[in-house]
C-alpha positions in Angstrom: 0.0 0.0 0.0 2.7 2.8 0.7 4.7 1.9 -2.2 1.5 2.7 -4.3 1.2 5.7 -2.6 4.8 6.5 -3.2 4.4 5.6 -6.9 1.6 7.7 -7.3 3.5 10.9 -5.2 6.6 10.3 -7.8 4.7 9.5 -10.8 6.4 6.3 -11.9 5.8 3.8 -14.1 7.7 0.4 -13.7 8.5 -1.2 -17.6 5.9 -4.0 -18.2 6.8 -7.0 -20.1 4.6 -8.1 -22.9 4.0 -8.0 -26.7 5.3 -4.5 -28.6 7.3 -3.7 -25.9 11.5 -3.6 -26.6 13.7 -5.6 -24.6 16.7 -4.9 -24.8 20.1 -7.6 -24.0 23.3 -8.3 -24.6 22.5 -11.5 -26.6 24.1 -11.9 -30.3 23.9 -14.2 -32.4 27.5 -16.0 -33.0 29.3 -15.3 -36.0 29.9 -19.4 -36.3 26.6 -20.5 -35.7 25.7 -18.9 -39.0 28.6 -20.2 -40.5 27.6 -23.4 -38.9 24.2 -23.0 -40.4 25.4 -22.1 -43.9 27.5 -25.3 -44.2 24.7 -27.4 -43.0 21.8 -25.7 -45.6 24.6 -26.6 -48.4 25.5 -29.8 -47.8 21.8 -30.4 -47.4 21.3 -29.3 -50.7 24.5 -30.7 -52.4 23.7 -34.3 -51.0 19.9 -34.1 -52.2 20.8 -32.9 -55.2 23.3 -35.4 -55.9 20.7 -38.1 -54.6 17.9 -36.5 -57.3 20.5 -36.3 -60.3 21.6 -40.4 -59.3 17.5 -41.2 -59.9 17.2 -39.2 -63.2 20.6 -41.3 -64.1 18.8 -44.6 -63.6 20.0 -45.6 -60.0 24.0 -44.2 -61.8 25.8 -42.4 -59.7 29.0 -40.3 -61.7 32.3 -39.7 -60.2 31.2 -35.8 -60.0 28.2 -36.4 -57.4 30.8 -39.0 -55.3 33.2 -35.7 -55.2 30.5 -33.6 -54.3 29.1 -35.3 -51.7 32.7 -36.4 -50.1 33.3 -32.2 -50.3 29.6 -32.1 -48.4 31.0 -34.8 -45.9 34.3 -32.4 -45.0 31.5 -29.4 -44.8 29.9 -30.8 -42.4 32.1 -31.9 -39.8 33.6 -28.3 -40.4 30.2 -27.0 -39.5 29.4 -29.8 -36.5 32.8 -28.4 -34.8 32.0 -24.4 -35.5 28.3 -25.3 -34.1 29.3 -26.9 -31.2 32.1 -24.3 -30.5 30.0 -21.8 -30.6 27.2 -23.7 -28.5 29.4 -23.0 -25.4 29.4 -19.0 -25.8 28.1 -17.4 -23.2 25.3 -14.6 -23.3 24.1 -15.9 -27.4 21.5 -16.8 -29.2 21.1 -20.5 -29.6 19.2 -21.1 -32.6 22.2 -20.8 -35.3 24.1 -22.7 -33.4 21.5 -25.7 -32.8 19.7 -25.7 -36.3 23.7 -26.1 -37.8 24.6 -28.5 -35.9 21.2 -30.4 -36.9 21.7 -29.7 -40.3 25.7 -31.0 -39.9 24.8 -34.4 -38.1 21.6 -35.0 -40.5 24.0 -34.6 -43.6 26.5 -36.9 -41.7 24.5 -39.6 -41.5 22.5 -39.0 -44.5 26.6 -39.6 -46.4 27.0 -42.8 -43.9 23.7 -44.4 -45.1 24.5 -43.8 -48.7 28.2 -44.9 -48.2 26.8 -48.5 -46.6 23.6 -48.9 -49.2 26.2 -48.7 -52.1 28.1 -51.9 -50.6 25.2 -53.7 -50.7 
């Protein structure tokens, strides 16, 4: 009740948190989390691509999508080790980070299933 009767002697407003309102922080997002991100969205793409262009070929894979997708495999572990490097910043956004290290070990494993299906 008195700090009321203070607030209303003084006039003050305390900041309320809800929607249209600015809050501000010191939160960035990392510089390799997007780089992170980046490598993951193209070896994404390079390995689907390669995948789609084997199917138009009649199940033929060329040497040219094997390079590309061997290129897409050194990508991504480049990207899984900026991603998880920049995972343990302090005071960052986390959703570069995370959705590139997704993207790295989902393109990982996508190149280790299509390594063991073309033994058998």
């Amino acid at each position: 009740m008195e700090e009321r009767r203070k607030r209303r002697k003084l006039k003050l407003k305390l900041p309320v948190r809800g929607h249209g309102r600015y809050v501000f922080t010191d939160k960035k997002h990392p510089e390799r989390g997007i780089l992170s991100t980046a490598l993951g969205a193209i070896s994404v793409f390079t390995i689907s691509y390669a995948v789609f262009l084997s199917y138009r070929n009649g199940g033929q894979a060329e040497p040219r999508y094997a390079v590309a997708v061997m290129f897409c495999l050194v990508y991504s572990i480049a990207g899984l080790v900026l991603g998880i490097l920049s995972r343990m910043e302090k005071d960052i956004f986390r959703l570069f980070p995370t959705l590139g290290i997704i993207l790295n070990v989902l393109s990982i494993i996508w190149v280790g299933m299509l390594l063991y299906f073309s033994v058998l």
